[in-house]
VOGU-3710 file (C-alpha; in Angstrom, 3 decimals, decimal comma):
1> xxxxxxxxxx> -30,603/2,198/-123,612  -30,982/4,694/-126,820  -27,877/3,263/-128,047  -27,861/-0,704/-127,033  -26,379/-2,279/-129,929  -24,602/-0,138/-132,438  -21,351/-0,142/-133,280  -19,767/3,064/-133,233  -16,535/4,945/-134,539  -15,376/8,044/-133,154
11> xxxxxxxxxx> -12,875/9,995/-134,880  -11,040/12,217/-132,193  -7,860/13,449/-131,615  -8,220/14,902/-128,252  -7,600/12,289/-125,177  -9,729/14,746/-123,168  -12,512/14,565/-125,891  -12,154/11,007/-126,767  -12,247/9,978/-123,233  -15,704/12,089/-122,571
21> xxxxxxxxxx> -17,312/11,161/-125,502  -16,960/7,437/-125,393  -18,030/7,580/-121,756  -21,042/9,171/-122,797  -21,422/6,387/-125,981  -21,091/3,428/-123,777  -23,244/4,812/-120,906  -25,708/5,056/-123,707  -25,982/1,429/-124,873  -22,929/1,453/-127,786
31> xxxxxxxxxx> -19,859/-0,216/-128,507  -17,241/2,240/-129,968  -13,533/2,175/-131,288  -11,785/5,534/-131,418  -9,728/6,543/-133,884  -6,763/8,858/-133,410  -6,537/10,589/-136,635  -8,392/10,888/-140,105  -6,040/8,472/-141,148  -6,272/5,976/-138,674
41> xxxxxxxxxx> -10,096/6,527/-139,309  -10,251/5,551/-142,902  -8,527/2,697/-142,167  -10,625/1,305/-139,254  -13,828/1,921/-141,727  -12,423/0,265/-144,649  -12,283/-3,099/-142,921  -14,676/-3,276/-140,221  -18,290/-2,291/-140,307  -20,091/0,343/-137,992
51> xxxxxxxxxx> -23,461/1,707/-137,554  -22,434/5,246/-137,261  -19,482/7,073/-137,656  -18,612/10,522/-135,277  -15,837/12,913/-136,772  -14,161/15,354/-135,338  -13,610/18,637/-138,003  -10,230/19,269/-136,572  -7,933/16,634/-137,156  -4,113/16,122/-138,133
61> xxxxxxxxxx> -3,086/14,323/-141,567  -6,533/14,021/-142,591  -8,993/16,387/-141,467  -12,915/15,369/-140,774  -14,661/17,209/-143,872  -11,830/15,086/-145,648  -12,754/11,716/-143,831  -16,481/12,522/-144,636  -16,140/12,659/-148,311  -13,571/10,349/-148,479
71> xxxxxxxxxx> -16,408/7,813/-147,021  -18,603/8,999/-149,333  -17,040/8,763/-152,298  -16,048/5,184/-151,778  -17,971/1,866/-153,046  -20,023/-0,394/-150,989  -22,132/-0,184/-147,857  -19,776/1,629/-146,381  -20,167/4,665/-148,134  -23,673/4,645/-146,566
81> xxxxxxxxxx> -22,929/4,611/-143,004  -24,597/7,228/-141,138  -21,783/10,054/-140,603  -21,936/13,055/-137,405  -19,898/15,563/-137,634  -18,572/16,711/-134,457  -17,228/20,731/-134,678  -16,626/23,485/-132,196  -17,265/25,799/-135,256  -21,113/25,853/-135,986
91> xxxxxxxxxx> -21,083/28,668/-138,192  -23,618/28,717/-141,201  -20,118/28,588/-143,573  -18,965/25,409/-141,526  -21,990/23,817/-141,668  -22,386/24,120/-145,269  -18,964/22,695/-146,023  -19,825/20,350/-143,671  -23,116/19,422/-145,361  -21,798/19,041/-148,890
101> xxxxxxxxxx> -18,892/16,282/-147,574  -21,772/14,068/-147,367  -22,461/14,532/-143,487  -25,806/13,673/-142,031  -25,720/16,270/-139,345  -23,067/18,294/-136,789  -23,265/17,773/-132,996  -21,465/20,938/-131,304  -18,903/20,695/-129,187  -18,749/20,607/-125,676
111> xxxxxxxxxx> -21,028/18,140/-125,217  -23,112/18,973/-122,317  -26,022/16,799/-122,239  -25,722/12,758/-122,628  -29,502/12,297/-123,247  -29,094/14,909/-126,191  -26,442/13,523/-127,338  -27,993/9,989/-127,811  -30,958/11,869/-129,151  -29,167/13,763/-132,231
121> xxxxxxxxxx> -27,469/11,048/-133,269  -30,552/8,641/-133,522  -32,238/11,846/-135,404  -29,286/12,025/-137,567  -29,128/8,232/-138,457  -32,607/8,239/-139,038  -32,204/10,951/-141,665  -30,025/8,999/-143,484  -32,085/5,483/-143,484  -35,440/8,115/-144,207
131> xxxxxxxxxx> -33,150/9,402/-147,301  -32,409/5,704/-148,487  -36,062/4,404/-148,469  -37,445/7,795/-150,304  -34,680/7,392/-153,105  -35,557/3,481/-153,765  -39,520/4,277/-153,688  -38,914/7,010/-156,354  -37,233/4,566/-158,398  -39,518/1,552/-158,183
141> xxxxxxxxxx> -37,317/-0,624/-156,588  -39,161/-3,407/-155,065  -38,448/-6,433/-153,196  -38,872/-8,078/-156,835  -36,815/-7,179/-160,176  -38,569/-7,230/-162,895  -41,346/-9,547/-161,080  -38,679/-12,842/-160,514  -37,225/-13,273/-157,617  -33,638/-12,914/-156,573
151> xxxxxxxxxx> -31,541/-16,181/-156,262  -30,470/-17,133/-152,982  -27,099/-16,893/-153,796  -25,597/-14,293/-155,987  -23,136/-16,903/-158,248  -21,150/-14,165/-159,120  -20,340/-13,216/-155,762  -20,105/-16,649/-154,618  -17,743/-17,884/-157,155  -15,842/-14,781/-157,056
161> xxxxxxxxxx> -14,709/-15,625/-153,483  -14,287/-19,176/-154,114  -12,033/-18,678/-156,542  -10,172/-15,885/-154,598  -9,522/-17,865/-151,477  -9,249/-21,666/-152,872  -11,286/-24,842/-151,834  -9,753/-25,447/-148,329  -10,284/-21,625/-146,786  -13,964/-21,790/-148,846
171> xxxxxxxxxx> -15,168/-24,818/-147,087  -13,622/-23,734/-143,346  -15,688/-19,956/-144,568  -18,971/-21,345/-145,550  -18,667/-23,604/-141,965  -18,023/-19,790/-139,922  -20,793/-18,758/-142,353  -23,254/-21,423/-141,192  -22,726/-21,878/-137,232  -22,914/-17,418/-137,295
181> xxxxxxxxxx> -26,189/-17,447/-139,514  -27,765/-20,204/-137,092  -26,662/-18,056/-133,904  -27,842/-14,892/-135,368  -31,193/-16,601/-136,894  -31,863/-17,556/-132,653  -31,551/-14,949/-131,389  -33,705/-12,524/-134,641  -36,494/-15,355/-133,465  -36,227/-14,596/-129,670
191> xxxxxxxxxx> -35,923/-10,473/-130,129  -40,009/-11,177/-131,600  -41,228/-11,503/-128,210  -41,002/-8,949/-127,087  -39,563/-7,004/-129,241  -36,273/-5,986/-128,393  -35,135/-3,131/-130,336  -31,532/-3,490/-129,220  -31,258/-6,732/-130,288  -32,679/-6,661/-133,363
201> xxxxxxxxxx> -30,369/-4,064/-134,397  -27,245/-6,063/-133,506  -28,171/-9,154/-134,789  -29,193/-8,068/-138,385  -26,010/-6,015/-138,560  -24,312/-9,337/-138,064  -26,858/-10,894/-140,670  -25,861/-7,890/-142,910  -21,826/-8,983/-143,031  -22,223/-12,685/-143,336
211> xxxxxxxxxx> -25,045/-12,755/-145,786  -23,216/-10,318/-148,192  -19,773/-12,251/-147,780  -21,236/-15,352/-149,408  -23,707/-13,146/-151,839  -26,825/-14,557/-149,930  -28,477/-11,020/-151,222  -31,996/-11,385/-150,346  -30,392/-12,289/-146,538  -28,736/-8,975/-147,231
221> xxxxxxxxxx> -31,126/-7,058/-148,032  -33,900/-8,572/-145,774  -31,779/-8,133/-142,489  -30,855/-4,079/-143,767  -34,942/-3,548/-143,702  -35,336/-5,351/-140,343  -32,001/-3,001/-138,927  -33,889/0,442/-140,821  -36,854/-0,758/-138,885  -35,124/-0,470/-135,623
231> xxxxxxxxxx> -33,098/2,796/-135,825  -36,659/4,236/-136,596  -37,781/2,154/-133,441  -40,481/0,552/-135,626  -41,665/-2,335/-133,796  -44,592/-2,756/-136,330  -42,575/-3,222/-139,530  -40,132/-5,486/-137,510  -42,707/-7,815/-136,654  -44,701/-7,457/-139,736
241> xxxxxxxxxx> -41,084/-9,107/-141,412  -39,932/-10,591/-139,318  -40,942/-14,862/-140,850  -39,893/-13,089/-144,505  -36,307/-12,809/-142,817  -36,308/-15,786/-140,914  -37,680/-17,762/-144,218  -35,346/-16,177/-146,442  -32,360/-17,136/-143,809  -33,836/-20,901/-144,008
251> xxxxxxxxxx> -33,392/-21,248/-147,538  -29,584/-20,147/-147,560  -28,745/-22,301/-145,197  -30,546/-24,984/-146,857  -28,875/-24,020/-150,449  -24,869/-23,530/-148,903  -25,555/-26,872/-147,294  -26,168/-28,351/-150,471  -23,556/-30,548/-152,221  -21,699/-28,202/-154,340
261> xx> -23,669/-25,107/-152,877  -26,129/-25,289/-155,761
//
């Protein structure tokens, strides 16, 4: 389905409009959590992760342009996520406000068409992932720094969390971290062939979360590439880097299972 496998959040304070357009999400493929409000938005997004977000303009206690830049202006991945605008007000004024938030696009409201639907918001996400890729070719950023090669574990990160949660929660964290990784590396190896689209895009979101928990950054950054390549439905790239991933997954798991993690 054009959705199968993302996570969505839909910001809505109409029952009537929440109720039609998660209908229309999950008869698409996606998995979505409404939120009531702005606020209730902002705090869904600040602790769990989502492919793309859809925000209704018109909302009590925090309105949508609000929500928008508020998710923009924050740190982290999530100030990336792929953001929709949804508006009854289309006008060139509202989509220019709209625009400089940070939005990626505006869906109008009613929404009358389910396969168009589906269809503007893969457009949309794939104008932000199009964005991303243009911005770190213009500023040479390769898979290398510098010509050396990341670590497999970012110590910073790594220690940072050690430190912040103690021995006891570390060791029962890096266990989570290494029965997930081993689920989600089966089931990246079985999406090759065929190539499931879907799949791919849910597991590497997974891979995205764990990875970056521990600081297993070229994990990280290997499973965002192989999750770009299938919003853009780019079976070629996928299976062109596909072993990188897989390697790169291999030699975490071999490092955390080291004594003293390295």
């Amino acid at each position: 389905m054009m959705l199968s496998g993302l996570r969505v959040l839909l910001a809505e304070d109409n029952p009537t409009n929440q109720l039609v357009a998660a209908q229309m999400l999950e008869s698409l493929g996606a998995s979505v959590l409404l939120a009531a409000d702005g606020v209730e938005a902002l705090e869904i997004v600040a602790r769990e992760p989502f492919d793309v977000m859809l925000v209704d303009i018109e909302m009590p206690r925090v309105s949508g342009i609000e929500v928008i830049r508020a998710v923009r202006e924050s740190s982290g991945p999530v100030a990336e996520v792929p953001m929709i605008a949804l508006t009854a007000y289309v006008m060139r004024e509202h989509r220019a406000a709209i625009a400089a938030a940070g939005a990626d696009g505006v869906i109008a409201k009613p929404i009358l068409s389910i396969e168009q639907f589906g269809a503007d918001i893969r457009r949309f996400m794939r104008r932000r992932t199009d964005a991303a890729e243009a911005a770190e070719a213009a500023s040479g950023v390769t898979r290398l720094a510098n010509g050396v090669a990341p670590s497999v574990i970012d110590r910073n990160i790594y220690d940072t969390l050690a430190e912040a949660i103690g021995p006891a929660a570390m060791s029962e964290l890096l266990g989570k971290v290494d029965s997930d990784m081993k689920a989600a590396r089966a089931r990246l190896a079985r999406a090759l062939d065929p190539i499931d689209l879907g799949e791919v895009r849910s597991v590497t979101h997974i891979m995205i979360s764990v990875a970056g928990a521990v600081g297993a950054l070229p994990v990280q950054e290997g499973a965002r590439r192989m999750n770009a390549a299938g919003h853009r439905d780019d079976a070629a790239a996928i299976e062109r880097d596909m072993q990188e991933l897989l390697g790169e997954i291999d030699r975490m798991l071999e490092h955390l299972g080291e004594p003293n993690h390295g």
